[in-house]
N, CA, C and O atoms as a MOPAC input file, in Angstrom:
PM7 MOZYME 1SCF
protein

 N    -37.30900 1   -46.53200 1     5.61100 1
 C    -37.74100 1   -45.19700 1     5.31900 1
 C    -37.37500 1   -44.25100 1     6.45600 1
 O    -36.55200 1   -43.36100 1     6.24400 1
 N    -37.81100 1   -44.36200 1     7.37500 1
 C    -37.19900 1   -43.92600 1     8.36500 1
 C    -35.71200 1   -43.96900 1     8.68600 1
 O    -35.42100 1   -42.81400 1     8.99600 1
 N    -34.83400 1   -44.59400 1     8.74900 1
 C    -33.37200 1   -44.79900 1     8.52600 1
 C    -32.99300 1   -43.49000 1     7.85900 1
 O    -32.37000 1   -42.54300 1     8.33900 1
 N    -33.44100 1   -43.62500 1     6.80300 1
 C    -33.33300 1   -42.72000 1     5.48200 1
 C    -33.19600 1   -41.17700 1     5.77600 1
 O    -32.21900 1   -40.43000 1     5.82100 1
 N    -35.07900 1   -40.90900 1     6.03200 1
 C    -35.29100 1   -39.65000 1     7.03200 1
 C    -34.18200 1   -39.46100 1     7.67900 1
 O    -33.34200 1   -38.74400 1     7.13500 1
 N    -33.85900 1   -40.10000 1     9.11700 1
 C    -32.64000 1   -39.40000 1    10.02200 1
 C    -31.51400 1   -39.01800 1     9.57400 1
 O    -31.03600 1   -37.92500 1     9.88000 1
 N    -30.85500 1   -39.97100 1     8.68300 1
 C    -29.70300 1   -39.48500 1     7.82800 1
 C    -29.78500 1   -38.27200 1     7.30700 1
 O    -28.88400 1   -37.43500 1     7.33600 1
 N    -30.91800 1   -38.13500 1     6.79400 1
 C    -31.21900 1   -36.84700 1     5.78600 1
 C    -31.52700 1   -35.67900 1     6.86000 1
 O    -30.91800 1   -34.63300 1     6.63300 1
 N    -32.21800 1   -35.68400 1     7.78700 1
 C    -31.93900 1   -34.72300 1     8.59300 1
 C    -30.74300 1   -34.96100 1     9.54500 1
 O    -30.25300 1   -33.85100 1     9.75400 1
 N    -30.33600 1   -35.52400 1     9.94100 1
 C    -28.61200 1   -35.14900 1    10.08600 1
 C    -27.40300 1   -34.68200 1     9.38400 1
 O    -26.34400 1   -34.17100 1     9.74800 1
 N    -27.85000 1   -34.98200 1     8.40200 1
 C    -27.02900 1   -34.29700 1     7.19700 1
 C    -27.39100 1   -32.69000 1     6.90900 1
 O    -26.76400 1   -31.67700 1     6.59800 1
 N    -28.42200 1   -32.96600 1     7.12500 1
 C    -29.30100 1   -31.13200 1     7.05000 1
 C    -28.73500 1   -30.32700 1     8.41900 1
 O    -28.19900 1   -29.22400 1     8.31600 1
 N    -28.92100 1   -31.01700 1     9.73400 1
 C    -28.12700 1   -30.21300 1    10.46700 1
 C    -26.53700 1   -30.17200 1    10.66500 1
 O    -26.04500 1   -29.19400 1    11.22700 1
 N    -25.82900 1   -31.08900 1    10.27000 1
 C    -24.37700 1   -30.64100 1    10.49400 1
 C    -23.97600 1   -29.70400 1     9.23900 1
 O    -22.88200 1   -29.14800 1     9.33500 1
 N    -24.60900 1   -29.50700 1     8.26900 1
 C    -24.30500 1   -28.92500 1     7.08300 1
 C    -24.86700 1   -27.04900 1     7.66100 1
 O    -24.42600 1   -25.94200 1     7.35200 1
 N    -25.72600 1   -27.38400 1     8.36300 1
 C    -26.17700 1   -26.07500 1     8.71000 1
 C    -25.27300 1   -25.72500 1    10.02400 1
 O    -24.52700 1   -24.74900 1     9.95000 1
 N    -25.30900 1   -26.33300 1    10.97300 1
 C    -24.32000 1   -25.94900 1    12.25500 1
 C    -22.58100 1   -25.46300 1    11.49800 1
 O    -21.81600 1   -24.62800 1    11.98200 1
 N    -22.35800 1   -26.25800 1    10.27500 1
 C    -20.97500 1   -25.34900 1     9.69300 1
 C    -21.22200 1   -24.32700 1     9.60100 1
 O    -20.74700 1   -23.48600 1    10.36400 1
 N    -22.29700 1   -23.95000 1     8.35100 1
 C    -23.06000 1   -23.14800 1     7.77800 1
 C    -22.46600 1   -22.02900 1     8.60900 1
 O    -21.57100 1   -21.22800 1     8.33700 1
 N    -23.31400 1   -22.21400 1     9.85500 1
 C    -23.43800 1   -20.94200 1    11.10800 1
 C    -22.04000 1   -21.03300 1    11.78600 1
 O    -21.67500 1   -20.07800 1    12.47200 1
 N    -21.30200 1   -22.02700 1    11.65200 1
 C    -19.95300 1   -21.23200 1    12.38100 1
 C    -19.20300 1   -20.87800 1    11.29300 1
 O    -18.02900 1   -20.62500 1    11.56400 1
 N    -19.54800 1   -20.77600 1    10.05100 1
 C    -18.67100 1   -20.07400 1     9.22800 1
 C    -19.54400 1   -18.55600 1     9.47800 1
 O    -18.81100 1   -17.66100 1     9.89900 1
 N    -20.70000 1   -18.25000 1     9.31400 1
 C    -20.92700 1   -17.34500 1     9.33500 1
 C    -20.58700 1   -16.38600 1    10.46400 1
 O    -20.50300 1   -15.16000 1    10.39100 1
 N    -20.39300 1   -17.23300 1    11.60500 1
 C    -20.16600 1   -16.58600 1    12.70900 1
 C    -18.65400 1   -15.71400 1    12.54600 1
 O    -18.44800 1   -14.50100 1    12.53600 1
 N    -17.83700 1   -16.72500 1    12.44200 1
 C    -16.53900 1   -16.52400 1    11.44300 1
 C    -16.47400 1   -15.25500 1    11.15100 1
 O    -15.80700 1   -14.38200 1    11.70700 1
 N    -17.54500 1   -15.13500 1     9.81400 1
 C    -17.39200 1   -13.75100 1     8.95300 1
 C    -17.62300 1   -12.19600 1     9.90600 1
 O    -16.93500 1   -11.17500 1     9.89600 1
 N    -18.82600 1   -12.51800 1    10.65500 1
 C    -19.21100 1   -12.36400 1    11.55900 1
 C    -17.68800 1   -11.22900 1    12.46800 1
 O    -17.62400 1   -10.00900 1    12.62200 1
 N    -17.00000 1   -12.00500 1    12.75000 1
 C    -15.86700 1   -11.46600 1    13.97200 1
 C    -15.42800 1   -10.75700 1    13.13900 1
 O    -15.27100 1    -9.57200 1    13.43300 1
 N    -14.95700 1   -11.37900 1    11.37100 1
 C    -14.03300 1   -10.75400 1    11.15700 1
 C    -14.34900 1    -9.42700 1    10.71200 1
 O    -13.59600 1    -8.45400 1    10.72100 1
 N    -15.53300 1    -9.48700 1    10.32500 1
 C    -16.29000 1    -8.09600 1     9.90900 1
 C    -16.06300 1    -6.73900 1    11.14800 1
 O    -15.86800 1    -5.53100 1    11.00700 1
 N    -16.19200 1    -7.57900 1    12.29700 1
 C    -16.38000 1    -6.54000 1    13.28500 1
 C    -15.11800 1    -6.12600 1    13.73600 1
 O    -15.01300 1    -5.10400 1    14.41400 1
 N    -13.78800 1    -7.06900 1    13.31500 1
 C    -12.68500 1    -6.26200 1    13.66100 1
 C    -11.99200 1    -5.39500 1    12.72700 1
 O    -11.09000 1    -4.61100 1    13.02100 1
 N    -12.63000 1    -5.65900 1    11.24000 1
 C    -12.01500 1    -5.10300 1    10.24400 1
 C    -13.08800 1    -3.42800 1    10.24700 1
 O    -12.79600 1    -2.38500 1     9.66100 1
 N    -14.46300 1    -3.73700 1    11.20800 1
 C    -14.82900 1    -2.44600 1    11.72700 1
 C    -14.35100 1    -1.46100 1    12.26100 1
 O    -14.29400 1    -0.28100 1    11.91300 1
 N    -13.86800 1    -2.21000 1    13.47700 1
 C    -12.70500 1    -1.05800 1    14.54700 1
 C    -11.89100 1    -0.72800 1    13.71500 1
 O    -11.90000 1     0.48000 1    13.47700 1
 N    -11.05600 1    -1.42200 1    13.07100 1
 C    -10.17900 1    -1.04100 1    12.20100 1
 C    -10.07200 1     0.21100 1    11.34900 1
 O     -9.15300 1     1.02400 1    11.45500 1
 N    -11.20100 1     0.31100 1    10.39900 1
 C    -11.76200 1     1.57400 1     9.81500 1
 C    -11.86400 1     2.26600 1    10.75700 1
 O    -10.90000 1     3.00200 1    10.97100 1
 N    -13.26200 1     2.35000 1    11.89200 1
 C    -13.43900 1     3.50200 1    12.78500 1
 C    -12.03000 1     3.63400 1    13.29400 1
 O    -11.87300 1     4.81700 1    12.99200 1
 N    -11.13700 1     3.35600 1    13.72800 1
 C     -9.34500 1     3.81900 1    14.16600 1
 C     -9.10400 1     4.55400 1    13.06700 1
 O     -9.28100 1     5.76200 1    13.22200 1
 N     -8.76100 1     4.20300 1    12.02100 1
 C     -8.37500 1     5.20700 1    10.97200 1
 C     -9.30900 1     6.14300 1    10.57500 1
 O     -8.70900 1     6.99800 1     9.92300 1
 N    -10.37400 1     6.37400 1    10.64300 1
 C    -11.13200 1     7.40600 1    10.01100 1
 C    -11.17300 1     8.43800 1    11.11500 1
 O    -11.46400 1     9.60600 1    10.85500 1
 N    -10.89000 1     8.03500 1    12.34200 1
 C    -10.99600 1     8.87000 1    13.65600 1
 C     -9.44700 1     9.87000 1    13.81400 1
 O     -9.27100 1    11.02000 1    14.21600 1
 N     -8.22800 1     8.51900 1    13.14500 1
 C     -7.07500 1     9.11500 1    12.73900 1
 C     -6.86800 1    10.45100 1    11.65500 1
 O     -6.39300 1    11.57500 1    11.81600 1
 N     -7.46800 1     9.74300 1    10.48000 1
 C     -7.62500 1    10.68600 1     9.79000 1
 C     -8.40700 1    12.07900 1     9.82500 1
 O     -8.35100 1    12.95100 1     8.95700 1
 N     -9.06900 1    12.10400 1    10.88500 1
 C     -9.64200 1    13.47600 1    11.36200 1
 C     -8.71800 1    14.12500 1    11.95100 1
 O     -9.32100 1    15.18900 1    12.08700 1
 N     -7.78300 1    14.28800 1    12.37600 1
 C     -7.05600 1    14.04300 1    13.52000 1
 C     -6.23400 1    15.26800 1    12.98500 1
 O     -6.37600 1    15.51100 1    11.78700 1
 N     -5.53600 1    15.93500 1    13.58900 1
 C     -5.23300 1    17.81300 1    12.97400 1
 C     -3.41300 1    16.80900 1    12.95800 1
 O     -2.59100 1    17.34600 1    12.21500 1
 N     -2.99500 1    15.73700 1    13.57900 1
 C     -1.81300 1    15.32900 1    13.46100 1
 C     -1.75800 1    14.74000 1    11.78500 1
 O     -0.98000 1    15.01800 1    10.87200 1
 N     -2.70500 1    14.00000 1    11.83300 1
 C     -2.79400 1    13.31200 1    10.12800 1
 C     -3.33100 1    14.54800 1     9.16700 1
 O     -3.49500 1    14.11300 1     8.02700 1
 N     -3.70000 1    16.14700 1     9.28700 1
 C     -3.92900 1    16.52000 1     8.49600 1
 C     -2.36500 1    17.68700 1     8.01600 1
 O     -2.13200 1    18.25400 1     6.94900 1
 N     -1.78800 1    17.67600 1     8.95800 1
 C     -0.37900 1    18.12300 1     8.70800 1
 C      0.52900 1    17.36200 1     8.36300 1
 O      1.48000 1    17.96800 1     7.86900 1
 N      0.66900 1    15.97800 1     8.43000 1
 C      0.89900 1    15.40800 1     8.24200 1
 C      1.28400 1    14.69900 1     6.26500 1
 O      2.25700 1    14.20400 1     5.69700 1
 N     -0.24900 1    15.09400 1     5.85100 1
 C     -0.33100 1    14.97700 1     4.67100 1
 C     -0.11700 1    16.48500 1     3.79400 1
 O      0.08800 1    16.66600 1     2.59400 1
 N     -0.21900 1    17.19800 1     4.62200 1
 C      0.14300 1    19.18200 1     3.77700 1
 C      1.36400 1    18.84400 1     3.15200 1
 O      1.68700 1    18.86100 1     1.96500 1
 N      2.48100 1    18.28400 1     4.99600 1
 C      3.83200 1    18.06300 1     4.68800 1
 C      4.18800 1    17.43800 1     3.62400 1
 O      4.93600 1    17.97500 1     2.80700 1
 N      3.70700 1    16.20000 1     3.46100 1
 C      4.62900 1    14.86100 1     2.42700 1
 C      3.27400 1    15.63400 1     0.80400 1
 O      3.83600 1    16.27500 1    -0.08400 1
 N      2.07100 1    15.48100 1     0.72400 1
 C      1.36800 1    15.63100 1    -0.17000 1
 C      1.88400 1    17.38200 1    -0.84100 1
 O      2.70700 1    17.38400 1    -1.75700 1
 N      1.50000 1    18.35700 1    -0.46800 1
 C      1.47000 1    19.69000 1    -0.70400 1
 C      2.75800 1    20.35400 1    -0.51700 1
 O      2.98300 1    21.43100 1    -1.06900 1
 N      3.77900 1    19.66400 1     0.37000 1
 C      5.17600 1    20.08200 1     0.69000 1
 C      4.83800 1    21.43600 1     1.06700 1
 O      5.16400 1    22.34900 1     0.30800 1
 N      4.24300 1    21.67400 1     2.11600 1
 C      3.93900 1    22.82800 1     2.96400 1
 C      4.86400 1    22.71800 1     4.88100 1
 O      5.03600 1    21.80600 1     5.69000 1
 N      5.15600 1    23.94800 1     4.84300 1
 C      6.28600 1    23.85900 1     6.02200 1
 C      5.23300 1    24.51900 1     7.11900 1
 O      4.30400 1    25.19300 1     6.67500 1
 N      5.35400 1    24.35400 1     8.37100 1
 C      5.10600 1    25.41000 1     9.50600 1
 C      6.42400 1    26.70600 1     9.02800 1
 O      7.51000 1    26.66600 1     8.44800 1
 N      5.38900 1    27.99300 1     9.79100 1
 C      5.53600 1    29.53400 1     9.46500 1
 C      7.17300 1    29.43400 1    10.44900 1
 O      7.04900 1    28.89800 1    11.55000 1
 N      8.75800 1    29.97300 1    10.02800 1
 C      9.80300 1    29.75000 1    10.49400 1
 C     10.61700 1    28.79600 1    10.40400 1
 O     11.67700 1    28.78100 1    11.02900 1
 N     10.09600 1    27.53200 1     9.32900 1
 C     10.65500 1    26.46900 1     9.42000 1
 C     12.06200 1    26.65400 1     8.08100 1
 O     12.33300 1    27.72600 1     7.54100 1
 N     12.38400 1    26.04300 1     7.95200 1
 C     13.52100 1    26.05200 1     6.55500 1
 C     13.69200 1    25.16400 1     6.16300 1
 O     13.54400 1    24.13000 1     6.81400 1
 N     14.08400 1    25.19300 1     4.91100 1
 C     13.54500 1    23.81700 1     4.03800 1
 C     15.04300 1    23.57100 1     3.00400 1
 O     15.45700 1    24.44400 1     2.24100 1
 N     15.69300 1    22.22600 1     3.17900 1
 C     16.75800 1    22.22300 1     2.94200 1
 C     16.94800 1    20.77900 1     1.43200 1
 O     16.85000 1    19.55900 1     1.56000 1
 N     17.18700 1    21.46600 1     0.36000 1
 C     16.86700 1    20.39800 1    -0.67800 1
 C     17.83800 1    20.04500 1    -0.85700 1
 O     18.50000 1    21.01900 1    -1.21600 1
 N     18.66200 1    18.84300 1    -0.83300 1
 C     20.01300 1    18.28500 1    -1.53900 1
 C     19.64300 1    17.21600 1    -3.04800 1
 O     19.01000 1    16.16700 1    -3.17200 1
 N     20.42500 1    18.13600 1    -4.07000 1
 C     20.39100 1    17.68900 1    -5.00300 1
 C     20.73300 1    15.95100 1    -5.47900 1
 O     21.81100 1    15.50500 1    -5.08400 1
 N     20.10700 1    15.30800 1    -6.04700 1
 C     20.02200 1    13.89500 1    -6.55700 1
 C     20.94400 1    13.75400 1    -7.09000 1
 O     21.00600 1    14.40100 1    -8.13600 1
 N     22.26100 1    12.81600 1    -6.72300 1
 C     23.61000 1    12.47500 1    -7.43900 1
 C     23.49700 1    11.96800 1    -8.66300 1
 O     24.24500 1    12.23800 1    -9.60200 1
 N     22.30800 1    11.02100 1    -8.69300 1
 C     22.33000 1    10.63500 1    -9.96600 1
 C     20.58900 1    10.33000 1    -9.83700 1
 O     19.90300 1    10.31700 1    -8.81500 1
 N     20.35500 1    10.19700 1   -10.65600 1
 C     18.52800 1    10.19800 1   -10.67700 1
 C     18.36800 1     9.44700 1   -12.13800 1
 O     18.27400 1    10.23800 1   -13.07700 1
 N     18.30700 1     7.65300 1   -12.57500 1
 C     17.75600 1     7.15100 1   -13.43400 1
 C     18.88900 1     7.72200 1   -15.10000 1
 O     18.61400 1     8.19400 1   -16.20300 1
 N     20.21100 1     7.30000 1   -14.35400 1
 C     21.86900 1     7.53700 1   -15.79900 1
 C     21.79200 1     9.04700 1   -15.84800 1
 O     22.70600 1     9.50000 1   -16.53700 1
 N     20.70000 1    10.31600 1   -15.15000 1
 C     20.77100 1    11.67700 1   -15.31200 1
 C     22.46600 1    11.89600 1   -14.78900 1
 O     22.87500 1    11.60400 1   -13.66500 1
 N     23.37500 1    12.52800 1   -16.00600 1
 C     24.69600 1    13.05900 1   -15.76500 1
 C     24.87900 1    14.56000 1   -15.86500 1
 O     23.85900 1    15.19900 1   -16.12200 1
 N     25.99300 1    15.21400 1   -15.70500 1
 C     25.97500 1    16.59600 1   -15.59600 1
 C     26.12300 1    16.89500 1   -16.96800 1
 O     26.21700 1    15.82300 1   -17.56500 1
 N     26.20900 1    18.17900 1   -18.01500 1
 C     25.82300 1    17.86500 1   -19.20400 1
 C     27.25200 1    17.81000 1   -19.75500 1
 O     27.32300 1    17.30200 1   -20.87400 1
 N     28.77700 1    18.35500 1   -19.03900 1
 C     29.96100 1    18.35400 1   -19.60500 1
 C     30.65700 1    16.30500 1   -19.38400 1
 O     31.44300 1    15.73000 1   -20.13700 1
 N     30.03700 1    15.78800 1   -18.23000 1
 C     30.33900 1    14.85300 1   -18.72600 1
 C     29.39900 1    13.68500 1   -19.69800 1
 O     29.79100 1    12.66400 1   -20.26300 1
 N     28.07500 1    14.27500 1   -19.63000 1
 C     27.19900 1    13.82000 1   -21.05800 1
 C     27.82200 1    13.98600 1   -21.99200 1
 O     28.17700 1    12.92700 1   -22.51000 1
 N     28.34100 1    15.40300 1   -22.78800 1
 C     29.00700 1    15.25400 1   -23.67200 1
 C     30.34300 1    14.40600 1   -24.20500 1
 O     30.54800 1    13.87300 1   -25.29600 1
 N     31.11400 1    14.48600 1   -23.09300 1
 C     32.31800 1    13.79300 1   -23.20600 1
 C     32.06700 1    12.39900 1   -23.86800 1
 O     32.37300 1    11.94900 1   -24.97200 1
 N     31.19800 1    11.72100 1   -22.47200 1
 C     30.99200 1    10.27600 1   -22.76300 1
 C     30.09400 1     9.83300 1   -24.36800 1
 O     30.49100 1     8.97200 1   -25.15300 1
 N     28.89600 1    10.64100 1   -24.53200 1
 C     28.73400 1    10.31700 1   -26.05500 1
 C     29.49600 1    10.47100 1   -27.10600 1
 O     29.32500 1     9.91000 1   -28.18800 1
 N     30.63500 1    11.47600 1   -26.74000 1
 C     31.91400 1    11.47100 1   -28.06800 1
 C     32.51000 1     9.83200 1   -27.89600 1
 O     32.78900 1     9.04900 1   -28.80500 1
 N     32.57600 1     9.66500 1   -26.74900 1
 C     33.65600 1     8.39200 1   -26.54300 1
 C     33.04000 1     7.43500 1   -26.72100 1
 O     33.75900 1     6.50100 1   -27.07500 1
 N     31.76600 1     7.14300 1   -26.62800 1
 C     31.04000 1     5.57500 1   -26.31100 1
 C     29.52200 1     6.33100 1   -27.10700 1
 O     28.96100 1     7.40600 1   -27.31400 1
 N     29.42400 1     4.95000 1   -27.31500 1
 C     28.26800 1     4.94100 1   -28.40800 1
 C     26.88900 1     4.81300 1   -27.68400 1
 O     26.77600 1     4.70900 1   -26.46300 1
 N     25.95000 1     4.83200 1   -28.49000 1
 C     24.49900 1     4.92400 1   -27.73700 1
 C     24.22500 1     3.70700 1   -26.77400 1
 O     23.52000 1     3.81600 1   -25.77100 1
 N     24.95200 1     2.33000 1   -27.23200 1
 C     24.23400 1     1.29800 1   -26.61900 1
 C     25.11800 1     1.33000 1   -25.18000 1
 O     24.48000 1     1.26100 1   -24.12900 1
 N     26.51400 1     1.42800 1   -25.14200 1
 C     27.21500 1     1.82600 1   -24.09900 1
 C     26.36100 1     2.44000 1   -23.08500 1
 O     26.17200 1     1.98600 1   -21.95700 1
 N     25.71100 1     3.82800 1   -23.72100 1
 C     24.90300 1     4.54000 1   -22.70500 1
 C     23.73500 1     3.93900 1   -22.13400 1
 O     23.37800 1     4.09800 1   -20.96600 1
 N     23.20700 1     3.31100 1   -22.91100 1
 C     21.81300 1     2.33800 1   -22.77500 1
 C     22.16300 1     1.42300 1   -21.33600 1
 O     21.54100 1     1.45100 1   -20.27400 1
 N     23.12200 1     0.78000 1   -21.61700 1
 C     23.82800 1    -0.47000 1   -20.61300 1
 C     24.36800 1     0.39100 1   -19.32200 1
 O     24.38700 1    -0.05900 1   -18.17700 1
 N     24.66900 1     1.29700 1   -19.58300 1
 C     25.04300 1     2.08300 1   -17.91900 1
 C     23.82400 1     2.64900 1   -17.84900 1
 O     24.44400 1     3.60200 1   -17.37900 1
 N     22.68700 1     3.00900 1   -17.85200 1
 C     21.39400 1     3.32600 1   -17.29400 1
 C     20.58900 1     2.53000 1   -16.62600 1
 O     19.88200 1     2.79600 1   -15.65400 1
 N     20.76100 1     1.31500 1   -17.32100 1
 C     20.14400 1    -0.08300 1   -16.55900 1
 C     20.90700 1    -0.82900 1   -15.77500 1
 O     20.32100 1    -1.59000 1   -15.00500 1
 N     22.22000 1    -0.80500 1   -15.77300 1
 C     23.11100 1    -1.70900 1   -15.09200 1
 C     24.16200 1    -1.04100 1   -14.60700 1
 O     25.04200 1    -1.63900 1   -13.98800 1

């Protein structure tokens, strides 16, 4: 009976000593995935990250700047419309289908 007992509380504590270094575990990782946030949320206050996003989000320039757009050669089989026409006289729909994807 006793035998028994010790087993059973040895089993109770190594199951618990994991227990607690897993938790400990969670523990670290919680606290670095903390800093982590506080870095970015401190970033994101930050007058660099709020111009930042005007620029790419709102496409807003600083006052003197110039803004230079070069047109898309081709954008998803988009052609100019004199050689659109040409090519649908010459080649059939699936032709066109197969040069859009490939």
């Amino acid at each position: 009976m006793a035998t028994v007992n010790l087993v059973r509380t040895t089993t109770s504590i190594i199951q618990s000593s994991k227990r607690y270094d897993n938790l400990n575990n969670r523990v670290s990782e919680l606290e670095d995935e903390k800093s982590r946030l506080i870095k970015e949320v401190s970033y994101q206050k930050s007058a660099e990250y709020v111009e930042q996003e005007a620029r790419n989000k709102l496409n807003m320039v600083r006052e003197g700047e110039e803004v230079y757009v070069a047109p898309a050669a081709k954008v998803l089989g988009a052609v100019s419309y004199s050689r659109d026409a040409q090519r649908s006289a010459s080649a059939g729909n699936p032709a066109l289908w197969l040069e859009l994807f490939f």
